[in-house]
N, C-alpha and C positions, 0 to 999 in steps of 0.2 A: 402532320399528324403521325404519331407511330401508329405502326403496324406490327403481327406477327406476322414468320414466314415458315415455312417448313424448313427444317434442320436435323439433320444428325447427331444427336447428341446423348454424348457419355459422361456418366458423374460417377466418380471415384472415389474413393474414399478409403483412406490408410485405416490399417486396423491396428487398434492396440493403444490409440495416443492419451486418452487419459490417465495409462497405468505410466505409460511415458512420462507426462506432465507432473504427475504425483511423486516421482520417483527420479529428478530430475533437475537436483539442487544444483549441479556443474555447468548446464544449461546443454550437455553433451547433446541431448535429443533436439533440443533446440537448433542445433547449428547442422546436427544431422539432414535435419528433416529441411531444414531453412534452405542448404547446399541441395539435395533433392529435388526442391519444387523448382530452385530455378535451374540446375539440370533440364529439367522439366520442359521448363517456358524453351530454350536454347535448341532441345529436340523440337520443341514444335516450329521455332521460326525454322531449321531447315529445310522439313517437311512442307511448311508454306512455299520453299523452292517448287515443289513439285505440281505440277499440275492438276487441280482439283483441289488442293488445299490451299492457295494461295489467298483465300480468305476464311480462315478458319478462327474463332472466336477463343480466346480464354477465360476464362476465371476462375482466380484459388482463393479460396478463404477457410482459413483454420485447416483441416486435413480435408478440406474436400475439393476437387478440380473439377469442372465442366469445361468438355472441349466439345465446338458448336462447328459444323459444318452446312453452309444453306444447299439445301439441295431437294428441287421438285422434277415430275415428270414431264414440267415444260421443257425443264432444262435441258441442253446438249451437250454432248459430249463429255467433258471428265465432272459437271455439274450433274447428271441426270445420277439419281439414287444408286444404281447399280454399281456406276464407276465408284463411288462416292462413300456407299458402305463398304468397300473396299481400303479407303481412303482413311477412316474412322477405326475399322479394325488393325490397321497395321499402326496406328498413334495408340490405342490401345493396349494392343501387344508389345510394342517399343516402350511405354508407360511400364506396365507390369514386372517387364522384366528388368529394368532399368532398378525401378525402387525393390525389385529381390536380391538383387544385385548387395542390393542397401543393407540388407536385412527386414526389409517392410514389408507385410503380406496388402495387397488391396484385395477392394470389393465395390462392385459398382452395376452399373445398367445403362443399356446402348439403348435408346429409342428413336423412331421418327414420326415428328409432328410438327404445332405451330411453337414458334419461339421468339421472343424477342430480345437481343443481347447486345449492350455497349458496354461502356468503362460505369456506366453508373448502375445500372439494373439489368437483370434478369427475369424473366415474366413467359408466363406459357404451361400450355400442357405439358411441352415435351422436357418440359424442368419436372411438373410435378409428376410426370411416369417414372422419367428417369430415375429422379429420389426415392421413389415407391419399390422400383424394380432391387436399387441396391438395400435400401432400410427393411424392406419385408420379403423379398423374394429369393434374392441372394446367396446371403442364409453363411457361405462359404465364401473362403478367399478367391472367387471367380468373378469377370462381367458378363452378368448374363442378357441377356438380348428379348427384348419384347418379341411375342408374335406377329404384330404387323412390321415389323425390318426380318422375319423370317419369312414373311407372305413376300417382301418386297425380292426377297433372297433370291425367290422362286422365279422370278419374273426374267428374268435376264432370259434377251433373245438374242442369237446371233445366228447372222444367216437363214433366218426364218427359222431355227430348230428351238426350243426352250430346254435347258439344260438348269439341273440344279446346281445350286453356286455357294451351298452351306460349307460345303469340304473346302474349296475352293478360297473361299475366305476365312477358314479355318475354324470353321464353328461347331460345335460336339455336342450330341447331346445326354445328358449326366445321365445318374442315377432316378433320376427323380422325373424325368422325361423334360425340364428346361434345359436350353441351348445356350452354354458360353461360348467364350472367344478361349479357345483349345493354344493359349499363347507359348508354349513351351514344347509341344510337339514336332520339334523336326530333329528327327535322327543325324541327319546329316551336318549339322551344322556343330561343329569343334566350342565355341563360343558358349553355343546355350547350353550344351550336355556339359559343362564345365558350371554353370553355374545352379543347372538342376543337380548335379553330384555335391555342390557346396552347401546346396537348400536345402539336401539331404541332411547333412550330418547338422546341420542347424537345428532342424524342427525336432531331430531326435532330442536332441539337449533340451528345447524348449518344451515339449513333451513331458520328459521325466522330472520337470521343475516346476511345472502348474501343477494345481490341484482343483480350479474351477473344470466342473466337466465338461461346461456349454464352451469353453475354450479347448477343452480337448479333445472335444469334437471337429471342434475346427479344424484344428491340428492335422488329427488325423484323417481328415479329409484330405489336404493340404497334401499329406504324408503319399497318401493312394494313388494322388493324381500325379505326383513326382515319378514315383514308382510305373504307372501304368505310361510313364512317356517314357522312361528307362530301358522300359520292354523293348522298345520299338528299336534299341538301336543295332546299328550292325555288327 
């Protein structure tokens, strides 16, 4: 008999793909987006190398990814939530930056609940938060993180101390008092401020060429957050 289990899981979602679809007799976004996903799938089998992800769930269909991770408080070790939300934000942030890379903005929601996930279906609450968190809460090209994986955030003990672990796993929280995954914040690294300076001069262009404003909204949110990691560097 199936069951659900508790999982980890983040649903993404590219933003922009029906103007794509519409405007895309060459099939150019097609093969864009086609090379992406399985980029995509190819990051995640490495990551399956690593311990705690070695059974990590996929599914993509049309612009949207769910990546599933099982993981309860029975568990131990690199299964127990803590190691594990750790686990999910760095596929995440590897994700995001990967299709910026591309020129693709995402948007999505991290949650943990029940889940049930194979090659044929998908089933569970932590499908329907997750979609919830990216379709309604969103809002902006960010994944933003349910409250209960921030209560979970909080839980980490080591050595009898409890220490919070939102910085930790790079989690920020907005303007608006929700908590994303802060995926482009690190000063230090040559790599990413290379591709935050390119996403610059990107969204400037795509800025001064829309004229929907619930898009340039986004934009420039998009723009801010670029900027506000720019600050940081040395």
């Amino acid at each position: 008999m199936l069951k659900t289990e508790n999982y980890f899981v983040a649903y993404i979602d590219i933003l922009g793909i029906k103007k794509m679809i519409e405007n895309d007799d060459k099939d150019y976004y097609l093969n864009k987006i086609y090379n992406c996903m399985n980029a995509a799938i190819e990051q995640a089998k490495i990551m399956m190398n690593v311990p705690g992800c070695d059974n990590i769930k996929i599914k993509i269909f049309s612009d949207n990814m769910i990546f599933a991770i099982p993981s309860d408080f029975h568990m131990t070790d690199d299964h127990h939530p803590v190691i594990s939300l750790n686990r999910i934000g760095t596929i995440v942030g590897s994700l995001q930056r990967m299709f910026l890379e591309a020129g693709f903005l995402t948007r999505g929601g991290v949650t943990h609940d029940k889940l049930y996930i194979d090659d044929t279906l998908v089933w569970g609450k932590a499908l329907l938060d997750s979609y919830n968190l990216e379709n309604n809460i969103a809002g902006y090209p960010r994944v933003v993180i349910d409250l209960k994986v921030k209560k979970i955030a909080n839980l980490l003990v080591l050595d009898d101390e409890s220490r919070d672990v939102l910085e930790m796993n790079n989690m920020k929280m907005d303007f608006d008092g929700i908590y994303f995954f802060d995926y482009l914040n690190f000063p230090d690294d040559k790599g990413i401020r290379t591709i935050v300076t390119e996403a610059l001069v990107d969204i400037d262009k795509k800025i001064k060429e829309e004229n929907n404003l619930r898009v340039i909204q986004i934009y420039e949110w998009h723009k801010n957050y670029l900027l506000s990691c720019q600050k940081q560097w040395p």
